[in-house]
C-alpha positions as CSV (number, residue, x, y, z in Angstrom):
1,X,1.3,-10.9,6.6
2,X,1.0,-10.5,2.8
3,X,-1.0,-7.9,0.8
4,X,-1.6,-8.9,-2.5
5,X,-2.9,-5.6,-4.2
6,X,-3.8,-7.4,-7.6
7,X,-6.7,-8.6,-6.0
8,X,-8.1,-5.3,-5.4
9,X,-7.6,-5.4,-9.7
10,X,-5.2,-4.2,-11.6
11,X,-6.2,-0.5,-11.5
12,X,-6.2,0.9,-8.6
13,X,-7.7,4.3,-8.8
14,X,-10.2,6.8,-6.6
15,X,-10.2,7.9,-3.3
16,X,-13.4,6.4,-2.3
17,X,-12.0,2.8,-3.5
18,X,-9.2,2.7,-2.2
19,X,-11.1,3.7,1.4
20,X,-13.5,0.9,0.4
21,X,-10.3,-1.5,-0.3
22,X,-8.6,-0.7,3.0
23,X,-12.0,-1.0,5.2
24,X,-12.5,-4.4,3.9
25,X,-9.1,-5.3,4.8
26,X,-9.2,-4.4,8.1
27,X,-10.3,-7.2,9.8
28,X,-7.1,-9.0,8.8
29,X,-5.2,-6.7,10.3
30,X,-5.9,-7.7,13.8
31,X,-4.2,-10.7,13.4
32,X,-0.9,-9.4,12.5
33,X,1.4,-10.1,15.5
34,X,3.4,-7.3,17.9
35,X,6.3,-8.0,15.2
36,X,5.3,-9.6,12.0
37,X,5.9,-7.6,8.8
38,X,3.3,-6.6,6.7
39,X,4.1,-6.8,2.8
40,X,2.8,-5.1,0.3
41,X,3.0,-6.7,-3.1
42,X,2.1,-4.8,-6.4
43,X,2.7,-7.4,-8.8
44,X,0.1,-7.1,-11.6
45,X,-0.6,-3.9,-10.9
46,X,-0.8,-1.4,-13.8
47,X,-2.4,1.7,-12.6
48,X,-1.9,2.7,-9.4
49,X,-3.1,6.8,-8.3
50,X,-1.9,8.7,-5.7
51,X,-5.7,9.0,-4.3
52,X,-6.0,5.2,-3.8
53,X,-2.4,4.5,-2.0
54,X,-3.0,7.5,0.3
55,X,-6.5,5.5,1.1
56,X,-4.7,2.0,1.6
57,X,-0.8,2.8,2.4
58,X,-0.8,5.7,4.4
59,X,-2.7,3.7,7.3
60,X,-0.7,1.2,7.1
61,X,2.7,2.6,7.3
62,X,1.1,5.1,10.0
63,X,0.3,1.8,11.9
64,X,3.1,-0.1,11.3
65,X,6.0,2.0,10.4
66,X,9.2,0.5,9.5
67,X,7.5,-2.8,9.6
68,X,5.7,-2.2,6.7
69,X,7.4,-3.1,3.2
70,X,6.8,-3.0,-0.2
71,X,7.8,-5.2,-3.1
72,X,7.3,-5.6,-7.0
73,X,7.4,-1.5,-7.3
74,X,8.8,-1.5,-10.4
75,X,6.0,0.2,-12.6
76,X,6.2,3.6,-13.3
77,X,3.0,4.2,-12.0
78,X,3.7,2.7,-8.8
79,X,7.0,4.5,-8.3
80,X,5.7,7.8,-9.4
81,X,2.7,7.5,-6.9
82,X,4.9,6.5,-4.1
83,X,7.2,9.1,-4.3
84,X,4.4,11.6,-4.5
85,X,2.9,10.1,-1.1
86,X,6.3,10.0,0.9
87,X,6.5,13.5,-0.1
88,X,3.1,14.8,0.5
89,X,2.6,13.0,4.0
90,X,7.0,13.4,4.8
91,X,7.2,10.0,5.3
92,X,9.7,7.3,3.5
93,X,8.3,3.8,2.9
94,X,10.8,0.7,3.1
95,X,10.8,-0.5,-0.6
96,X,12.4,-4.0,-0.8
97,X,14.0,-4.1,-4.3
């Protein structure tokens, strides 16, 4: 399965949207088989807080663990807030470079 996070915008910021973001997503998560790989794709985006990834990623990588990857990290945003999650919830997330 792929998650596109650009359309969620380009700014992802806010506890409370990135709750709303990962709520409306869950109904496609049921379809993600006993060993398909969920990816996570930040292309496009610019902005992206520590508040909203704990709200959409840490689910996901607490459901799906090494399964779950991550690609187009690049931005300094993204890299800053990732690094500030793994260490806040002592967790490492499988960034594909």
């Amino acid at each position: 399965m792929n998650i596109d996070l650009q359309k969620f915008g380009t700014t992802l910021i806010s506890r409370q949207t990135g709750k709303e973001a990962f709520s409306a997503f869950q109904p496609s998560l049921r379809d993600v088989g006993d060993n398909e790989e969920v990816l996570v794709d930040f292309k496009g985006v610019l902005t992206f807080t520590p508040s909203w990834g704990d709200e959409f990623l840490t689910p996901l990588q607490n459901r799906f663990g090494d399964r779950l990857k991550l690609i187009n990290t690049a931005n300094a945003s993204v890299k800053a807030t990732l690094d500030i999650l793994q260490t806040a919830n002592q967790t490492k997330f499988n960034v594909i470079s």
